[in-house]
py3Dmol code that shows the C-alpha trace and the ligand (Angstrom):
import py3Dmol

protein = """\
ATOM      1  CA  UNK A   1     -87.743  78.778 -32.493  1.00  0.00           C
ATOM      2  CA  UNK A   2     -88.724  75.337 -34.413  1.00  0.00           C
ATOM      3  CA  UNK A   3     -85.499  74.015 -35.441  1.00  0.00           C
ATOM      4  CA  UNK A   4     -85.223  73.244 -39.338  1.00  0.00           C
ATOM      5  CA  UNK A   5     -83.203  71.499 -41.117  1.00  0.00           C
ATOM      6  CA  UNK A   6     -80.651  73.511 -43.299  1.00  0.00           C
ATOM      7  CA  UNK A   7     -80.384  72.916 -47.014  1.00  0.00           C
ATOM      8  CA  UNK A   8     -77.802  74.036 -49.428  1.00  0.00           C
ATOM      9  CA  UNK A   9     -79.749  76.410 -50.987  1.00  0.00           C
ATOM     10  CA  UNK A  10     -80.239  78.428 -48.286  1.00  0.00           C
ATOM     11  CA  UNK A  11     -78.352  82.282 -47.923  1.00  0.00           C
ATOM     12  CA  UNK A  12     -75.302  82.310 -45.450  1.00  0.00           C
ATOM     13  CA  UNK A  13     -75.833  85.245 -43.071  1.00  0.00           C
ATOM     14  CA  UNK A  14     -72.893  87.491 -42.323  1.00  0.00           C
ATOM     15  CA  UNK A  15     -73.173  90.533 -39.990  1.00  0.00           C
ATOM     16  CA  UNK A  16     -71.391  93.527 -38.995  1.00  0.00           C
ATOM     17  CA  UNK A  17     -71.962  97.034 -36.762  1.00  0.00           C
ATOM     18  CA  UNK A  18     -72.325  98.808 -40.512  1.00  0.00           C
ATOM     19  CA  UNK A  19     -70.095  98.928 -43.498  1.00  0.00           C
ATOM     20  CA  UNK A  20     -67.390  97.338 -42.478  1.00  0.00           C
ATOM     21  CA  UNK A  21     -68.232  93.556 -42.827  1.00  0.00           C
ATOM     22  CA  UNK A  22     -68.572  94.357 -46.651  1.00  0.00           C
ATOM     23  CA  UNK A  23     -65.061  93.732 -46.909  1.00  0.00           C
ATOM     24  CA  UNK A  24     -65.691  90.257 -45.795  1.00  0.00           C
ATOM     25  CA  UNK A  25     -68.642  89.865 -48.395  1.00  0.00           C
ATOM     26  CA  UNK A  26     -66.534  91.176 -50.865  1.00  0.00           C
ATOM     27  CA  UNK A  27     -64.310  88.437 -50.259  1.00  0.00           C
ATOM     28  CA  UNK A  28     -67.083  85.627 -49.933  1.00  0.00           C
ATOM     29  CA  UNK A  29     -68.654  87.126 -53.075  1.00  0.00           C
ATOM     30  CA  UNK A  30     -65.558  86.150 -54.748  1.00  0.00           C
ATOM     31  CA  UNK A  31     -64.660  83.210 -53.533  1.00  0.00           C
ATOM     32  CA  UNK A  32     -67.743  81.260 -53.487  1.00  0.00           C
ATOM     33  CA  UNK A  33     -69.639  83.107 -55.978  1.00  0.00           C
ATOM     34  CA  UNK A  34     -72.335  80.094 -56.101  1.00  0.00           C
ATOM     35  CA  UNK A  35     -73.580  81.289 -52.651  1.00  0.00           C
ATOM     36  CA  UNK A  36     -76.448  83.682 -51.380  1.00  0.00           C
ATOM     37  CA  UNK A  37     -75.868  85.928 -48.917  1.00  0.00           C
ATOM     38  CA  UNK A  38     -77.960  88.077 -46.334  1.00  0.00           C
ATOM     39  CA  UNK A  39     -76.119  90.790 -44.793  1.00  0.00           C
ATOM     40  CA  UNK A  40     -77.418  92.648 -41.902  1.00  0.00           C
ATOM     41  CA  UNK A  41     -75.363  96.157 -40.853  1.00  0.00           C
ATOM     42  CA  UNK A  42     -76.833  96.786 -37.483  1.00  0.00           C
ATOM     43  CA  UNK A  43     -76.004 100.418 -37.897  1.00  0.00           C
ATOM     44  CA  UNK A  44     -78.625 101.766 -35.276  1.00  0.00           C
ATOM     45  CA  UNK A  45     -76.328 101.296 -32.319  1.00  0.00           C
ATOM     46  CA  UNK A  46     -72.897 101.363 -34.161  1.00  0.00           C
ATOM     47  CA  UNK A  47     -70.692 101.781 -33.437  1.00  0.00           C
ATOM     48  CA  UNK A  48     -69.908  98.584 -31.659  1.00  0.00           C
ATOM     49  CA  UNK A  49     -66.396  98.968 -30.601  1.00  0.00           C
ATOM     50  CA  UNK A  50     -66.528 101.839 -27.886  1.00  0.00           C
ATOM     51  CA  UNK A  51     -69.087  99.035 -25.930  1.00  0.00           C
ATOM     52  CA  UNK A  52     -68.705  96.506 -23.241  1.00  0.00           C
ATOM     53  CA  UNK A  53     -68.907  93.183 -24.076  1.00  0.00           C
ATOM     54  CA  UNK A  54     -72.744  92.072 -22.137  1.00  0.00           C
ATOM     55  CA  UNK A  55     -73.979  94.811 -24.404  1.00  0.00           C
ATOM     56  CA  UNK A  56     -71.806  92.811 -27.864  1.00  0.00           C
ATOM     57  CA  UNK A  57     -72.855  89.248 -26.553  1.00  0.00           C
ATOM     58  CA  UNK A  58     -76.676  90.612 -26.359  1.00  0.00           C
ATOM     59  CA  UNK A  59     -76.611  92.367 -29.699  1.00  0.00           C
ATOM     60  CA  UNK A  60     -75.417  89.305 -31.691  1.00  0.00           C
ATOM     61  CA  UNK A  61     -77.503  87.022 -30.251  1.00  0.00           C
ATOM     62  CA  UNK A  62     -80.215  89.002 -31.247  1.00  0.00           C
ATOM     63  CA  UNK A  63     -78.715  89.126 -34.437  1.00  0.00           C
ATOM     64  CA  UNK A  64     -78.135  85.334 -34.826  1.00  0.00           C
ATOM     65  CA  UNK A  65     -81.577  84.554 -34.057  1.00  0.00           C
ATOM     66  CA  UNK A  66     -82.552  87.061 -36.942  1.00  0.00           C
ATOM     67  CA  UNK A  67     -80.482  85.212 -38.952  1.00  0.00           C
ATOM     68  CA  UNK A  68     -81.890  81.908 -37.989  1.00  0.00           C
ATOM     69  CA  UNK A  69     -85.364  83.073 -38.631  1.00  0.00           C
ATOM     70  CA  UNK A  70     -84.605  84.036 -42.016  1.00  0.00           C
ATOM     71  CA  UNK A  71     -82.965  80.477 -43.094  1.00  0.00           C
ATOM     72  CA  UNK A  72     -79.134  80.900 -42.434  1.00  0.00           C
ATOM     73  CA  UNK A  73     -77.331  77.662 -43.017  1.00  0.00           C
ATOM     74  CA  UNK A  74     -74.531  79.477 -41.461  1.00  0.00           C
ATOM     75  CA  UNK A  75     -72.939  82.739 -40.023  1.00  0.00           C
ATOM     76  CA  UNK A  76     -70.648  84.702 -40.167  1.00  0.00           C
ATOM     77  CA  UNK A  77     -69.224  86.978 -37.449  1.00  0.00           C
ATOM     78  CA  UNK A  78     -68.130  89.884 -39.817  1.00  0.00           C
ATOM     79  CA  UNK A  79     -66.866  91.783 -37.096  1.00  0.00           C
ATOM     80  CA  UNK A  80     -64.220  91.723 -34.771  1.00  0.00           C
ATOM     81  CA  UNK A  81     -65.625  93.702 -31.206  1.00  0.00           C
ATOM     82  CA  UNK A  82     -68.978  91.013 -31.791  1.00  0.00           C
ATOM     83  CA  UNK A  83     -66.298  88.274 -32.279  1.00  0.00           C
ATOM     84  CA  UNK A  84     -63.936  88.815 -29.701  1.00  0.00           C
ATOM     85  CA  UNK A  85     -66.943  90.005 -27.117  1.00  0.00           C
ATOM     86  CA  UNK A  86     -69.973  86.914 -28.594  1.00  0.00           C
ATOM     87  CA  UNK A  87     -68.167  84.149 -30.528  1.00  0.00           C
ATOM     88  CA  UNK A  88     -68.353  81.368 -27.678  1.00  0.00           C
ATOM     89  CA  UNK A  89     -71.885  82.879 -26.774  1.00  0.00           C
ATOM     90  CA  UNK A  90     -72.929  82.737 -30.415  1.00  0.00           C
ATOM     91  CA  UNK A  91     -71.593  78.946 -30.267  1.00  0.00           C
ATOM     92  CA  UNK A  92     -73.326  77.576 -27.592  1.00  0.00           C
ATOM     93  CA  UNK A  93     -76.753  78.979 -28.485  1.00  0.00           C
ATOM     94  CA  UNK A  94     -76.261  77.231 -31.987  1.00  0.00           C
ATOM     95  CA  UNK A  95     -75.562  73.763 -30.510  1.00  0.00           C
ATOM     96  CA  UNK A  96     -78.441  74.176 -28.689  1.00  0.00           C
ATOM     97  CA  UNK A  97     -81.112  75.459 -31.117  1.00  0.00           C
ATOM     98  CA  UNK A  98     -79.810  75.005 -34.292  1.00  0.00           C
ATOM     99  CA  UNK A  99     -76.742  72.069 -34.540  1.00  0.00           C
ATOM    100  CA  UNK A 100     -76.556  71.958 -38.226  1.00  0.00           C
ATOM    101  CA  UNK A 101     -75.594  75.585 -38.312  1.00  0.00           C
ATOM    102  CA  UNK A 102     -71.491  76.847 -37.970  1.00  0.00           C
ATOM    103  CA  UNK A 103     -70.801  80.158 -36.848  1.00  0.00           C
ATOM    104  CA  UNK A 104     -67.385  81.789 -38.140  1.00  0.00           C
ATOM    105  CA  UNK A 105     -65.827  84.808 -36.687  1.00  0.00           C
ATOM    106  CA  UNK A 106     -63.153  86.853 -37.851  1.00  0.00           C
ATOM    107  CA  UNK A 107     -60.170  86.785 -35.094  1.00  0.00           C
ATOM    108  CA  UNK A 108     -58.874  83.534 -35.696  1.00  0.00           C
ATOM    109  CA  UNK A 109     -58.307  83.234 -39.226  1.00  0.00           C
ATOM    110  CA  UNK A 110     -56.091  86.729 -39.555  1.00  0.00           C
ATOM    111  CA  UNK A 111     -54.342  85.746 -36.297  1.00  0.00           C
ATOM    112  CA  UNK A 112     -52.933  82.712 -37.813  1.00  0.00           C
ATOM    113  CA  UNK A 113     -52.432  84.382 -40.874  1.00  0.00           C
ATOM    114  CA  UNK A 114     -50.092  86.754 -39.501  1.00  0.00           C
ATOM    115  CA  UNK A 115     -48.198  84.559 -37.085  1.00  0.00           C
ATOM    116  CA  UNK A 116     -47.242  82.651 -40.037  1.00  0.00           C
ATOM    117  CA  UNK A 117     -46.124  85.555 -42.343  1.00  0.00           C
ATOM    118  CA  UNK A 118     -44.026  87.395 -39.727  1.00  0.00           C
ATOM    119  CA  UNK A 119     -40.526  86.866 -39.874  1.00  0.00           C
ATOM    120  CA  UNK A 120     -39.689  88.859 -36.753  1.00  0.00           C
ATOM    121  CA  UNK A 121     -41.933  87.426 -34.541  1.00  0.00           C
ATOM    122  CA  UNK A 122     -42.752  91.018 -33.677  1.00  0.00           C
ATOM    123  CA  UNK A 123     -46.777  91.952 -34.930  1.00  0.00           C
ATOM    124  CA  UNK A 124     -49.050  94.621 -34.490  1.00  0.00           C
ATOM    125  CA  UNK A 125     -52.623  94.758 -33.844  1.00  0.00           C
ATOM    126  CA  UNK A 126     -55.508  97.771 -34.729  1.00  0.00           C
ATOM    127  CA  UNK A 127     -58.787  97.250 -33.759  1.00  0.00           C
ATOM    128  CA  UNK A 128     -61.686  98.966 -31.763  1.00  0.00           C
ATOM    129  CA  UNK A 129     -61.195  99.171 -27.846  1.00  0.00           C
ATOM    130  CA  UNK A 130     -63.965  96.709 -27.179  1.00  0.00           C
ATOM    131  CA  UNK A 131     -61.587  93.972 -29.241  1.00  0.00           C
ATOM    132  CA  UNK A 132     -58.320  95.491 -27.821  1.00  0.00           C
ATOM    133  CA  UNK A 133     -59.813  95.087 -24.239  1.00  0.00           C
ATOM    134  CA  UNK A 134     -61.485  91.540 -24.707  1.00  0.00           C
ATOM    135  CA  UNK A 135     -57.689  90.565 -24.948  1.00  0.00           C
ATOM    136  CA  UNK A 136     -58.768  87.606 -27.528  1.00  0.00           C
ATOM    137  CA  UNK A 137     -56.181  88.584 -30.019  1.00  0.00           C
ATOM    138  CA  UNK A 138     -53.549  88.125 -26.804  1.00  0.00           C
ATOM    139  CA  UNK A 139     -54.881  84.254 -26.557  1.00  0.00           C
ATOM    140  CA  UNK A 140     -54.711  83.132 -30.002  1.00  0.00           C
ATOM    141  CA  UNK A 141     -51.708  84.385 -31.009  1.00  0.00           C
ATOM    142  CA  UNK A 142     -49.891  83.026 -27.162  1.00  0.00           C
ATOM    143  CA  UNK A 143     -51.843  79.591 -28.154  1.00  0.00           C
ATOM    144  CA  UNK A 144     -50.205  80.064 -32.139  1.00  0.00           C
ATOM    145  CA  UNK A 145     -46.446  80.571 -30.675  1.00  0.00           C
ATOM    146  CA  UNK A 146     -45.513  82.207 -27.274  1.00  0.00           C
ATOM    147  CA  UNK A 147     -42.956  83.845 -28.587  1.00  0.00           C
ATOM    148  CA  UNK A 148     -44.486  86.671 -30.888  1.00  0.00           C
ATOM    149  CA  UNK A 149     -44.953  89.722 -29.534  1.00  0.00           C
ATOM    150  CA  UNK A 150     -48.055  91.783 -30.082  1.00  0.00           C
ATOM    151  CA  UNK A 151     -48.280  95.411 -30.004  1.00  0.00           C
ATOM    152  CA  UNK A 152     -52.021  96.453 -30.035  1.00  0.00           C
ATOM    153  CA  UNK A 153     -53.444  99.877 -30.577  1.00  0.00           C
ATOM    154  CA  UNK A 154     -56.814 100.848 -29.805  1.00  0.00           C
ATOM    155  CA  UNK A 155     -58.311 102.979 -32.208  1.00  0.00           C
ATOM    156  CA  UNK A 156     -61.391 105.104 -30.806  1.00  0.00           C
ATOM    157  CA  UNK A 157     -63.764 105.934 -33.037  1.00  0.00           C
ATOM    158  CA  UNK A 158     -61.370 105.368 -36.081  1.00  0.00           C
ATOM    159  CA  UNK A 159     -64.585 102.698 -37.254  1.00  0.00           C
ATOM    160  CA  UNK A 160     -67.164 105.368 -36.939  1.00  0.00           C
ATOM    161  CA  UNK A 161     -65.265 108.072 -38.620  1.00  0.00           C
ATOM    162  CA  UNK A 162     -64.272 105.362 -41.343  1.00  0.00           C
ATOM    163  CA  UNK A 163     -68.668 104.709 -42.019  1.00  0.00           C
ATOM    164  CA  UNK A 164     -68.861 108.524 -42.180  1.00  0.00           C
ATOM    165  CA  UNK A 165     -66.059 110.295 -42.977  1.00  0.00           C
ATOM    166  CA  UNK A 166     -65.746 109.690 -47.191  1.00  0.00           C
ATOM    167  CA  UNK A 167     -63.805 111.327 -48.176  1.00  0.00           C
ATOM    168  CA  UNK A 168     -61.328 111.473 -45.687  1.00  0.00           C
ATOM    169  CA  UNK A 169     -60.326 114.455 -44.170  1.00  0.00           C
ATOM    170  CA  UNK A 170     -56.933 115.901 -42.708  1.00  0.00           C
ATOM    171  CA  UNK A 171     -58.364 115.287 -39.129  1.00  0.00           C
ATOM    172  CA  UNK A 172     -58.729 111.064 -40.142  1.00  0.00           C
ATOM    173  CA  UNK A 173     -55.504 111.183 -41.076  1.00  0.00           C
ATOM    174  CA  UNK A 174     -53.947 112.426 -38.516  1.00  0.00           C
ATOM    175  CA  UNK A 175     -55.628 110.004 -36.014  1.00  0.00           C
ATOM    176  CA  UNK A 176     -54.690 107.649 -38.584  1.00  0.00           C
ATOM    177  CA  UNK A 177     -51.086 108.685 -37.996  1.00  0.00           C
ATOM    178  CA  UNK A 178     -51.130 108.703 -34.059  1.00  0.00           C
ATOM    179  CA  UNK A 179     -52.536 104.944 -34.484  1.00  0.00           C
ATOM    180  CA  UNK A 180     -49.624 104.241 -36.736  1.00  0.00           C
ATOM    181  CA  UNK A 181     -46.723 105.839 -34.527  1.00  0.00           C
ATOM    182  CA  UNK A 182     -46.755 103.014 -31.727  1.00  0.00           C
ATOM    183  CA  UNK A 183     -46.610 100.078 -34.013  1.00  0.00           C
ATOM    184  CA  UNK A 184     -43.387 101.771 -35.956  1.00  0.00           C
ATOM    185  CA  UNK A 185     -41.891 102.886 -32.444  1.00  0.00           C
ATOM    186  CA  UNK A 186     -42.024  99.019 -31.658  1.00  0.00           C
ATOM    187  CA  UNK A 187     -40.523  97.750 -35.037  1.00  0.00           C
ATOM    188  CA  UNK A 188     -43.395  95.574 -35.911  1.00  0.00           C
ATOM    189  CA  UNK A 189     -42.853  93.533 -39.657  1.00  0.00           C
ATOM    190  CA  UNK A 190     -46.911  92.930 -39.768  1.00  0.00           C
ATOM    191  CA  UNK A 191     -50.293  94.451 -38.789  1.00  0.00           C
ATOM    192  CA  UNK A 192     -53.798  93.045 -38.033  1.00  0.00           C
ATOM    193  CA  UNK A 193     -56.413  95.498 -39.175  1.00  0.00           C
ATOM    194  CA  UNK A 194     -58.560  93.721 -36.167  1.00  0.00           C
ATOM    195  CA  UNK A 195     -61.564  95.211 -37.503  1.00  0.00           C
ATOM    196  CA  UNK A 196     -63.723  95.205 -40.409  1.00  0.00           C
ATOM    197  CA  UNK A 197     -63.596  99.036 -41.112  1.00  0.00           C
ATOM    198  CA  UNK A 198     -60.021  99.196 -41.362  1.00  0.00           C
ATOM    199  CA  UNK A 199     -59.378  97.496 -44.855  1.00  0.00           C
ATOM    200  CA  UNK A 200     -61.258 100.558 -46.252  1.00  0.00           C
ATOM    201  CA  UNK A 201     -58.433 102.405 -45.209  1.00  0.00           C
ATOM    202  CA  UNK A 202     -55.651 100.173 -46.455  1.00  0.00           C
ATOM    203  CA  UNK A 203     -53.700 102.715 -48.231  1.00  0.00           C
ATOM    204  CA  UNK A 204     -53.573 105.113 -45.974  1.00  0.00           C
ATOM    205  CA  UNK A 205     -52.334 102.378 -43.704  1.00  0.00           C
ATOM    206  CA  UNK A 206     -49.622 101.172 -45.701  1.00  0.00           C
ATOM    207  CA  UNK A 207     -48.509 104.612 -46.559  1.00  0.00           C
ATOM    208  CA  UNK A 208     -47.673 105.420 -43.179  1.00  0.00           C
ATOM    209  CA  UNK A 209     -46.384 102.185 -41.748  1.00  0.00           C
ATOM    210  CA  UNK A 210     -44.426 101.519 -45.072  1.00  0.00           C
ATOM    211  CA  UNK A 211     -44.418  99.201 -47.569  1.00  0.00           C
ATOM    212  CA  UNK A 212     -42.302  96.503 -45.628  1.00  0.00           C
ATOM    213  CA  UNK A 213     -45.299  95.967 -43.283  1.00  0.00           C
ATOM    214  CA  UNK A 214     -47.437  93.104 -44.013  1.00  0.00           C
ATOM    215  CA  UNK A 215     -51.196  94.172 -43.664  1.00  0.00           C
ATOM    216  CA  UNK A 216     -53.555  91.463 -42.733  1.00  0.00           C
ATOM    217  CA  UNK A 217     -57.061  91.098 -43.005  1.00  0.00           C
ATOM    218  CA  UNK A 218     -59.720  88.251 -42.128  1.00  0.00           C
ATOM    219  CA  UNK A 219     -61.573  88.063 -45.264  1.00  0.00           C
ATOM    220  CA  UNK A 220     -59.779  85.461 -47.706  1.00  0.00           C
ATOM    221  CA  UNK A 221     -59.100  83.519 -44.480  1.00  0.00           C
ATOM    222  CA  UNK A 222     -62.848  83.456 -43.372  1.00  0.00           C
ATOM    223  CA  UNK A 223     -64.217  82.516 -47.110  1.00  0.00           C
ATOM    224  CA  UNK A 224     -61.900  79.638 -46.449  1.00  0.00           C
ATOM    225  CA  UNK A 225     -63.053  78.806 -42.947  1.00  0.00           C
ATOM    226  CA  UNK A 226     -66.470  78.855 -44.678  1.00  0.00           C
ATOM    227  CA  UNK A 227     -66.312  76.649 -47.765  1.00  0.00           C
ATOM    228  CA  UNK A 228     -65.082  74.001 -45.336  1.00  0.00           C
ATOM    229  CA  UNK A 229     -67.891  73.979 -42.716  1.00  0.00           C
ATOM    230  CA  UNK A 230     -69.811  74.257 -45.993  1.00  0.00           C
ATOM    231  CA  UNK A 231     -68.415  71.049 -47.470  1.00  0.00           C
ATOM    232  CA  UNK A 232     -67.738  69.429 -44.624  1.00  0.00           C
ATOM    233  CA  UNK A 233     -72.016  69.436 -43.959  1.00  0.00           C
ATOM    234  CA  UNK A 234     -72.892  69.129 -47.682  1.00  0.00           C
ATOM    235  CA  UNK A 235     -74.038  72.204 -47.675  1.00  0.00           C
ATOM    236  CA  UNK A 236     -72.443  73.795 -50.519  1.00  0.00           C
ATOM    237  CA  UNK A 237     -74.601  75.522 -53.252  1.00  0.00           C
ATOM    238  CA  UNK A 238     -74.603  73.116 -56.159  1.00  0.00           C
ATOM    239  CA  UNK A 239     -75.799  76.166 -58.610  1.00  0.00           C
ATOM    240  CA  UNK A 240     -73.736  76.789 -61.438  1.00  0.00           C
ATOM    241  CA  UNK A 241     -74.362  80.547 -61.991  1.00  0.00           C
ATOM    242  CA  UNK A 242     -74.069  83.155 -59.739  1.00  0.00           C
ATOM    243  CA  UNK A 243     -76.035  83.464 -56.687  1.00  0.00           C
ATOM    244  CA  UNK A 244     -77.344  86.838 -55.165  1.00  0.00           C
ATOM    245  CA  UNK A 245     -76.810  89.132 -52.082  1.00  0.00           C
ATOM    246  CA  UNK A 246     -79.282  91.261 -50.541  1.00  0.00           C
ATOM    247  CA  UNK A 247     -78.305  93.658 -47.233  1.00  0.00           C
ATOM    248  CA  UNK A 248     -80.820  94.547 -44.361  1.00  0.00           C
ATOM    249  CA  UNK A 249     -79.921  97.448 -41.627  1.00  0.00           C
ATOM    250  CA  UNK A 250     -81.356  98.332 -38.467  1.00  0.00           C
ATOM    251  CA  UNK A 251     -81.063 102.527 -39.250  1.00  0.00           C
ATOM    252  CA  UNK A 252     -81.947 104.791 -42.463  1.00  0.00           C
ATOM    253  CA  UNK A 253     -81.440 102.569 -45.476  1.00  0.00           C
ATOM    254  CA  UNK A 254     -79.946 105.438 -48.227  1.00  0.00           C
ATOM    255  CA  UNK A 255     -77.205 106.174 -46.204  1.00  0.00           C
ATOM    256  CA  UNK A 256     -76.121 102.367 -45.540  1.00  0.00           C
ATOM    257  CA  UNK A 257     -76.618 101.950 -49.863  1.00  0.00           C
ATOM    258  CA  UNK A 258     -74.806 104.856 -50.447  1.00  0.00           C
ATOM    259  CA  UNK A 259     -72.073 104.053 -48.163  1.00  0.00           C
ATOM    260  CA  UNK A 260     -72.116 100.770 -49.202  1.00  0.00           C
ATOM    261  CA  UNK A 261     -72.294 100.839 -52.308  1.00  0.00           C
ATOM    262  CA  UNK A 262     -68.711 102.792 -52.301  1.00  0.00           C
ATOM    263  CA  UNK A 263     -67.165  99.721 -50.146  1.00  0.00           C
ATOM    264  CA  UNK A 264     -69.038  96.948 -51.365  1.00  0.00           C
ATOM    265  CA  UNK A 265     -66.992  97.417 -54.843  1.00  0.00           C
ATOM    266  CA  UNK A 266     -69.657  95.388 -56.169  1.00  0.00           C
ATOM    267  CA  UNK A 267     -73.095  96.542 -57.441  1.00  0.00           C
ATOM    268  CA  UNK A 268     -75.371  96.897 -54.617  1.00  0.00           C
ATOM    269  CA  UNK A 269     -78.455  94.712 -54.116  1.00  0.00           C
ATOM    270  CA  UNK A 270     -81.697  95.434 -52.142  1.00  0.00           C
ATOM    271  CA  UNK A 271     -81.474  96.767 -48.891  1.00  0.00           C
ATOM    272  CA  UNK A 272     -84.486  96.380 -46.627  1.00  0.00           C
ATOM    273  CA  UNK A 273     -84.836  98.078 -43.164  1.00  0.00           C
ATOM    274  CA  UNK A 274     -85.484  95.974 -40.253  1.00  0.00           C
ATOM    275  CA  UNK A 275     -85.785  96.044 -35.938  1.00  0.00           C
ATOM    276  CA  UNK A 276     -84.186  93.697 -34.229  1.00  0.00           C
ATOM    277  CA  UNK A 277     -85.777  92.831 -31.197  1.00  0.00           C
ATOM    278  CA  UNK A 278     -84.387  94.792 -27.770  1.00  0.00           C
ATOM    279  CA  UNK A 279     -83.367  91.629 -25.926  1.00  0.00           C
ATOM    280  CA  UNK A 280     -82.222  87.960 -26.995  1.00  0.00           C
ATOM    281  CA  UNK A 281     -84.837  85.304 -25.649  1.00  0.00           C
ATOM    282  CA  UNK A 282     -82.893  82.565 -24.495  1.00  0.00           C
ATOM    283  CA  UNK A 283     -79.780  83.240 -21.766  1.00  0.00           C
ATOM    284  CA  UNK A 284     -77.002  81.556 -22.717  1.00  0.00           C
TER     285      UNK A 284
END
"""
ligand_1 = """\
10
LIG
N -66.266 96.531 -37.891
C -66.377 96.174 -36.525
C -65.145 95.479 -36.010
O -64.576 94.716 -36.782
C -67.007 97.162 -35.583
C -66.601 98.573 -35.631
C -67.461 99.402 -34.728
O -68.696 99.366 -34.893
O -66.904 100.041 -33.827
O -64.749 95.597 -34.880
"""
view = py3Dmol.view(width=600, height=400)
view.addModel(protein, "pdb")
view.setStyle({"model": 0}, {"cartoon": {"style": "trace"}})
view.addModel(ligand_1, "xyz")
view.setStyle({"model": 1}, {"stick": {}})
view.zoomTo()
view.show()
């Protein structure tokens, strides 16, 4: 791939295994409204979280080349089993084909985030068992103070039944509840929702932890992370109106508009169906 030099008018890519990214666009949308965005939902082999993490490195390079080719001046990981499974991956093959170009994922900013709202010292984590097993969320929180304890719950196919399951039925909430029981048993003052689904499900979350327990999510955190690599390479968008958003997905498009459009909370742009090839090209 001819390496090009990135411009600020160029979209920032974000990706996810479906849906839930949009709750990190949402928050982008917001926040730096000047932007354009390309989202890809890769929702042909969600969902990511019940994989292993050759299979989550593979997929978003794949991705991030994509991305590349389409004139990204920078990504965005909107998903934490690609995160905790790809993000060093994703790093080096930017240095090395495209050095202009930052690459944010989503574990870091809502770790640090809730190590400095909990009191206790005592947080839970929910997230997919490909980001519960990758142990990252163990790391950066031991790096962020050794003395917090994390409780993490692995929620199988909580993601998947979140992109289908609208609206949610008394067998969601119930595995909603069994998620839930641990993270009370062990007195916990704040939660990571440690993947992108699981803001779509805040209330229910909140309900049954109670309303003492923090709930933290990556998204404000990331659209900060972002409008400093942004600035910090002069690539901000200087526009003064709005910019736009358009979404591409690697299954059947109505289904990820639909969807979508019910998350998104935003009208919904174009959606365009794509392949992604079946193998990166360069090993990292
Ligand atoms: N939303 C993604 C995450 O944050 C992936 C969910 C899935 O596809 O299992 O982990």
């Amino acid at each position: 791939m001819a390496a090009r030099a990135r411009t600020p008018t160029d979209p920032i890519g974000v990706f996810d295994s479906g849906v839930g990214g949009l709750t990190v666009l949402h928050e982008l949308l917001v926040s730096l409204p000047t932007e354009d965005y390309l989202y890809l939902g890769d929702t042909a082999r969600l969902p990511y979280g019940n994989r292993g993490s050759a299979e989550l490195v593979q997929f978003a390079l794949e991705i991030a080349d994509h991305l590349l080719e389409s004139g990204c001046k920078l990504l965005v990981v909107a998903c934490n089993s690609a995160s905790a499974a790809a993000l060093p991956a994703l790093e080096r093959r930017l240095a090395a084909i495209a050095p202009d170009v930052d690459v944010i994922g989503v574990l870091r900013p809502a770790a640090q985030l809730a190590v400095a709202g909990s009191r206790s010292g005592r947080i839970g984590l929910l997230a997919t068992p490909a980001t519960v097993a990758s142990g990252a969320y163990e790391r950066i929180i031991r790096d962020a103070d050794p003395h917090v304890h994390l409780e993490s719950v692995a929620c199988r196919d909580l993601a998947a039944a979140i992109e289908t399951g609208f609206p949610f039925d008394g067998e969601i909430v119930e595995a909603v509840r069994g998620f839930c029981a641990p993270l009370r048993d062990a007195s916990v003052d704040t939660v990571i929702l440690g993947c992108t689904h699981y803001p779509l499900i805040a209330p229910m979350l909140q309900r049954m932890l109670g309303r003492g327990v923090a709930l933290v999510t990556s998204g404000a955190g990331v659209a900060r992370s972002v409008e400093r690599a942004l600035t910090a390479r002069g690539l901000l968008n200087p526009r003064a109106g709005e910019g736009d958003y358009r979404f591409r997905c690697t299954a059947e498009v109505d289904s990820f508009r639909e969807v979508g459009t019910r998350f998104l909370q935003l009208p919904f742009g174009e959606v365009e169906h794509v392949e992604l090839r079946a193998e990166a090209k360069v090993a990292v």
